[in-house]
N, C-alpha and C positions, 0 to 999 in steps of 0.2 A: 468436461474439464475446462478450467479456465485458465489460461498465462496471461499474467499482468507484471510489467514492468514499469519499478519506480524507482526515479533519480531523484536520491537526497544529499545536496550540498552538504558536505563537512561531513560525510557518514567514516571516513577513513581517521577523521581525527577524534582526539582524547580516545575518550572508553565508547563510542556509540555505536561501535561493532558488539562489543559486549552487551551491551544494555537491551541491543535492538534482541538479539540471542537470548535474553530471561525474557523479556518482551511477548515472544512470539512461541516460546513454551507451552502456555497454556492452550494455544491453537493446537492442538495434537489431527489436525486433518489440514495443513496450511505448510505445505510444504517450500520452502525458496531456498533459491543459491545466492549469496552475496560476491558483488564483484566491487571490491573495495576500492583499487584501483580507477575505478570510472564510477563512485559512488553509487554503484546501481543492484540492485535487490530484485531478484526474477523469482516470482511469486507463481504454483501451482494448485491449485485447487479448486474441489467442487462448489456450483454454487451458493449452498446451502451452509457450506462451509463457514463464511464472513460474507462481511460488506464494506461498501468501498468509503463510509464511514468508521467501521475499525478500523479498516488498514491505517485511514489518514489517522485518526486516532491514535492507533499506537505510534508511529512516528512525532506526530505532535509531543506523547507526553514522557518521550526523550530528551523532545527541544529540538529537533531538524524537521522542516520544510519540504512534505512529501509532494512529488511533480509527476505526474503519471503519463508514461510516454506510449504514445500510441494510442490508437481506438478504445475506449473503456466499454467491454462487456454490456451491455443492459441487461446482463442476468442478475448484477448487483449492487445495482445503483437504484437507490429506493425512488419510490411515488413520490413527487411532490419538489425533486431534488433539481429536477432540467430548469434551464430559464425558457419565460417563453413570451412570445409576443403579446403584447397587449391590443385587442383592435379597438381602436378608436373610429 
């Protein structure tokens, strides 16, 4: 099981409680609690569930700026996604 927690500025204004809520429907194995309050979304689920390109994804195509707080998982962050040194 995986907890991921994201703070998106402005989630408590206009409708983008609502939005995020049709949004996150179609995930039927993507469980979270919204903490409108303190803009923040605490995200449950299995790896296999999503990736941490949806998530940003579906916040993006609301129009809020997802921040992900804390250590992110490597169970779902794809290949190819890390920065990495170059050796010269």
């Amino acid at each position: 099981m995986i907890d991921l927690q994201v703070y998106a500025a402005g989630l408590r204004g206009e409708d983008y409680i609502l939005q995020l809520g049709h949004a996150l429907e179609m995930y039927r194995d993507l469980r979270y609690k919204l903490d409108p309050d303190h803009d923040m979304v605490y995200f449950e689920f299995e790896p296999a569930a999503t990736s941490l390109r949806e998530i940003r994804g579906i916040f993006e195509g609301i129009g809020l700026e997802p921040r992900f707080v804390g250590e992110i998982p490597p169970e779902i962050t794809e290949a190819g996604t890390k920065t990495e040194r170059i050796q010269v």
